[in-house]
Residue, then its C-alpha position, 0 to 999 in steps of 0.5 A: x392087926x389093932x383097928x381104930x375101934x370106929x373100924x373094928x366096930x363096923x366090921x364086928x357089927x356089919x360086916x359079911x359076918x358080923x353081928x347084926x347081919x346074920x343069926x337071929x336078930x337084936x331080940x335074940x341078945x336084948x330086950x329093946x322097948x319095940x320087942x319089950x311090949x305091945x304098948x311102946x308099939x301102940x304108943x308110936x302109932x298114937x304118934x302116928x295117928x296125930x302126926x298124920x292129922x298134922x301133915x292132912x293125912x297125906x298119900x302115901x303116908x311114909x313109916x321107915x324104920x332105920x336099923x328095924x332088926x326083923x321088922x318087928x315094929x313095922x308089923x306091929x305098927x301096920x297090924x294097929x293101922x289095920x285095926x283102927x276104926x274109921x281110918x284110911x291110914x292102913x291104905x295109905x302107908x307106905x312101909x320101909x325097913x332100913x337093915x342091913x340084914x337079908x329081909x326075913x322070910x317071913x315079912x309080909x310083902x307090904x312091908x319093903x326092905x333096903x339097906x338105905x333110907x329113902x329120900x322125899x319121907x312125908x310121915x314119921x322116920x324112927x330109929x329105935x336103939x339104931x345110934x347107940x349102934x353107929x361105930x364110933x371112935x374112942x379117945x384117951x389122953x396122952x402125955x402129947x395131946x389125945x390120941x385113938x384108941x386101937x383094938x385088936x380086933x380078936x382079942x379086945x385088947x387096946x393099944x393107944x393110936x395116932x392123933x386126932x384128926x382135928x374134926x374129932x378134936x373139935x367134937x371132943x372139945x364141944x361136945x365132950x368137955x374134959x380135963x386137960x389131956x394128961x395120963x393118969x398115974x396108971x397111965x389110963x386116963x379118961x376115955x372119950x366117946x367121939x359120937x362126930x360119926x353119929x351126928x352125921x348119922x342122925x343128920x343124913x337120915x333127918x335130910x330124907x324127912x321132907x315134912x314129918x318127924x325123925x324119931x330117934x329112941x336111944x339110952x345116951x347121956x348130956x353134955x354136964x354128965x358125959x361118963x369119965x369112964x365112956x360107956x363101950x359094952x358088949x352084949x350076948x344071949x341077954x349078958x353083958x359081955x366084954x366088947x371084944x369086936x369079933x362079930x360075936x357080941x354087940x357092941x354098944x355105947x350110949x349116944x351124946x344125944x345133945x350132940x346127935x339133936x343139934x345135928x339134926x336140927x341144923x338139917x331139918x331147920x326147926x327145933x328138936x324136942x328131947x324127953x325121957x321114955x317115961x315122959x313121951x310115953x305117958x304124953x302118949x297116954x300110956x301111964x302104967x297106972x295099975x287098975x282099980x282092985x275092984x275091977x277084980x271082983x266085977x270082971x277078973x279077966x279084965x282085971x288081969x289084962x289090965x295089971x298085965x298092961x299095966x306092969x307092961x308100961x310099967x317096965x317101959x318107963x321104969x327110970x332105972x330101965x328103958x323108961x330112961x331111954x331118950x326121945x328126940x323128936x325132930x320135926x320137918x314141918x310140923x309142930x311137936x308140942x300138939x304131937x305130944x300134948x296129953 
């Protein structure tokens, strides 16, 4: 039976077998920026460490990831906690992974495991490639006005659906300018990615930060430059694949990330900050600068730490790749620009 692919999207993704849910995680299927390299990790925790200057290095100092896969950018955050010299933050986290997934077995006990935000955070929330995850709807144009589009859910063939509601309606209308509602001469016409859900999403995970910082890190797109053509994708075994929402791939699209920041910043009541990867990275000291060759000559295994840190940036802030990525920063309380001041 054809669900609205809001539905066929929840039931593929996390459902009792869906994608996220059972097997091997996000790092088995796609490279994200917390599983790419140590230096996004190192970058969030210089983050960290000036947020918590900011809040008067509060106690307990909360870390929640929301849509942490296996807890991979909480163990590396906690590691860096522990190694930092003359801090008291490693005593002072509080570590919360938000999943859906059973907690592995292998995560280390300090770390907690739940499927739902807490509420009360005072430090830093972040979201790494969480929304671009968030079921959405899409929408065509018919010759009566816009319209679901429905998916078999087995086959990913699409059928067009009932009317829009007049809350996805009026997203659309805002958020997702477009020609007037009208086939084409193939009969296919623009796809709109209703992101309303997403917005909800960032918002209801926003109101849990009493005073620090959502963090949301996403590949999306602006209101002047949505794609015609939507962005709605598969992934599997690190391929792209079509998106058929059988449980057997992710399906993804990339987030209206003005519309998602707006959403928060009505919740949080203060302004957000949103910048590319590339540019909160090197705000975060790391710059991918390639090390002087003469390093080689003095120290060669220095040398090759360093070009291997180095390409390592690199590939996180390569415009082209995850450096294209989106920061939204959503402060509760605190000051951005000191945060990310260089």
């Amino acid at each position: 039976m054809p669900l609205r692919w809001r539905d066929a999207m929840d039931r593929a993704l996390y459902g009792p077998d869906g994608f996220f849910v059972g097997g091997a995680g996000p790092a088995g299927h796609f490279r994200t920026s917390a599983h790419a390299s140590p230096a996004f990790a190192a970058a969030v925790f210089r983050l960290v460490s000036r947020l918590d200057a900011a809040l008067g290095f509060p106690a307990p100092f909360d870390l929640v990831d929301v849509g942490a896969g296996r807890g991979e950018l909480l163990v590396a955050l906690a590691t860096l906690a522990d190694e930092a010299a003359g801090s008291s933050l490693s005593s002072r986290l509080r570590l919360t992974a938000v999943e859906l997934a059973p907690r592995p077995t292998d995560l280390p006990p300090a770390i907690d495991w739940t499927t739902e935000a807490p509420t009360g955070i005072t430090g830093l929330l972040t979201a790494t490639e969480w929304l671009d995850n968030v079921p959405l709807d899409v929408a065509v144009p018919t010759e009566d006005g816009w319209r679901y589009q429905l998916v078999d859910p087995h086959t990913g063939e699409e059928t067009s659906g009932p009317p829009l509601t007049r809350e996805d309606l009026t997203w659309l209308t805002r958020w997702h300018p477009t020609t007037a509602p009208a086939p084409t001469i193939t009969g296919l016409g623009e796809r709109v990615e209703v992101g309303r859900g997403r917005d909800l999403a960032w918002s209801g995970v926003v109101a849990r930060v009493s005073r620090g910082m959502a963090l949301g890190v996403d590949y999306g797109h602006l209101r002047g430059a949505r794609p015609a053509a939507g962005t709605l994708t598969g992934y599997r075994g690190g391929r792209q694949v079509p998106p058929v929402p059988d449980g057997s791939c992710d399906v993804t699209a990339h987030v209206a990330m003005d519309s998602v920041a707006a959403a928060g910043e009505r919740v949080a009541g203060c302004a957000y900050t949103l910048m590319s990867q590339r540019e909160a990275l090197r705000a975060l000291g790391a710059d991918g600068g390639r090390p002087p060759l003469s390093l080689a000559g003095t120290d060669p295994a220095g040398y090759l730490r360093a070009l291997a840190a180095a390409s390592a940036v690199a590939e996180l802030t390569d415009p082209a790749g995850l450096g294209g990525h989106w920061w939204l920063l959503q402060p509760v309380g605190v000051a951005v620009d000191a945060l990310m001041a260089r």
